[in-house]
C-alpha positions in Angstrom: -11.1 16.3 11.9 -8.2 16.3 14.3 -10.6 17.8 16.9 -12.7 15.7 17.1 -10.3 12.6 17.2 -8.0 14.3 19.7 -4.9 14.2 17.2 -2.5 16.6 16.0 -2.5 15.2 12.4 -5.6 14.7 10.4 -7.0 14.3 7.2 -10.1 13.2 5.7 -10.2 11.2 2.3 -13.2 10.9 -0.4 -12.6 7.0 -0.4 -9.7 4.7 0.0 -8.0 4.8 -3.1 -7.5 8.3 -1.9 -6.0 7.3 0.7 -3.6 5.1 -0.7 -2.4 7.5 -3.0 -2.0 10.2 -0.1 -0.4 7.8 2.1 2.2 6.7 -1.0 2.8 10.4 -1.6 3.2 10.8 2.2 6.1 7.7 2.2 7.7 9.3 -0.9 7.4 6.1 -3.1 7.9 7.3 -6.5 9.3 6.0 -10.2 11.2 2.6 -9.4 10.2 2.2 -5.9 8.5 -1.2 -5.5 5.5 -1.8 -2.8 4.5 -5.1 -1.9 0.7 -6.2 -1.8 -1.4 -9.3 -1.5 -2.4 -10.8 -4.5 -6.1 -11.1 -3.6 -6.9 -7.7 -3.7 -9.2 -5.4 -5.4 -8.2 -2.4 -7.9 -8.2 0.1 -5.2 -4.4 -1.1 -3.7 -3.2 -1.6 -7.3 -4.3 2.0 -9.0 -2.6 4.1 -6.7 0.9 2.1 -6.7 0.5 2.3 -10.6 0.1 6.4 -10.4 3.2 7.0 -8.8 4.6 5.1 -11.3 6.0 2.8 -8.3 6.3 -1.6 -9.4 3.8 -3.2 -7.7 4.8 -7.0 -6.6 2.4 -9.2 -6.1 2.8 -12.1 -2.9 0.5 -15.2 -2.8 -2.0 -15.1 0.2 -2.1 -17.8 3.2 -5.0 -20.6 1.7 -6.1 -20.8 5.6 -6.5 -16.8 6.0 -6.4 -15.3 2.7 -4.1 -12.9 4.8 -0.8 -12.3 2.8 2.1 -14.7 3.3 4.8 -13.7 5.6 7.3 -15.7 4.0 6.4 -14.7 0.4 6.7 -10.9 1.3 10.3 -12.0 3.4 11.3 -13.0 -0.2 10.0 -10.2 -2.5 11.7 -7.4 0.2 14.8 -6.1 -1.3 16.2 -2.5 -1.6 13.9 -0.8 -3.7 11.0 -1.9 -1.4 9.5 0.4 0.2 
């Protein structure tokens, strides 16, 4: 994979909850950690939070963009944000 991309780090996943879960292992979030995510979201961003036994919080989402809000996640971040 990180041939044919050109990169000197590479890994392929089954789907993207697999990916999620490798790239929260990879951050080191674990048991109390919290991780921020849009609230308009499907399963897949949730699950893998949820199996490293991290807190998941939950920001609104812009009405305009359905992006998250910038502000909201300004106010969730704290020290066990990660």
């Amino acid at each position: 994979m990180r041939k044919i991309f050109s990169r000197k780090y590479a890994i392929a996943t089954n789907n993207g909850f697999s990916a999620i879960h490798l790239a929260l292992i990879g951050l080191n979030v674990s048991c109390e950690d919290e991780v921020i995510l849009p609230s308009y979201s499907c399963p897949a961003l949730l699950n893998p939070i949820l199996l490293q036994k991290a807190i998941p919080v939950v920001v609104d989402i812009e009405a305009n963009s359905f992006n998250i809000s910038i502000e909201g996640v300004k106010d969730k971040i704290n020290k066990r944000t990660k």
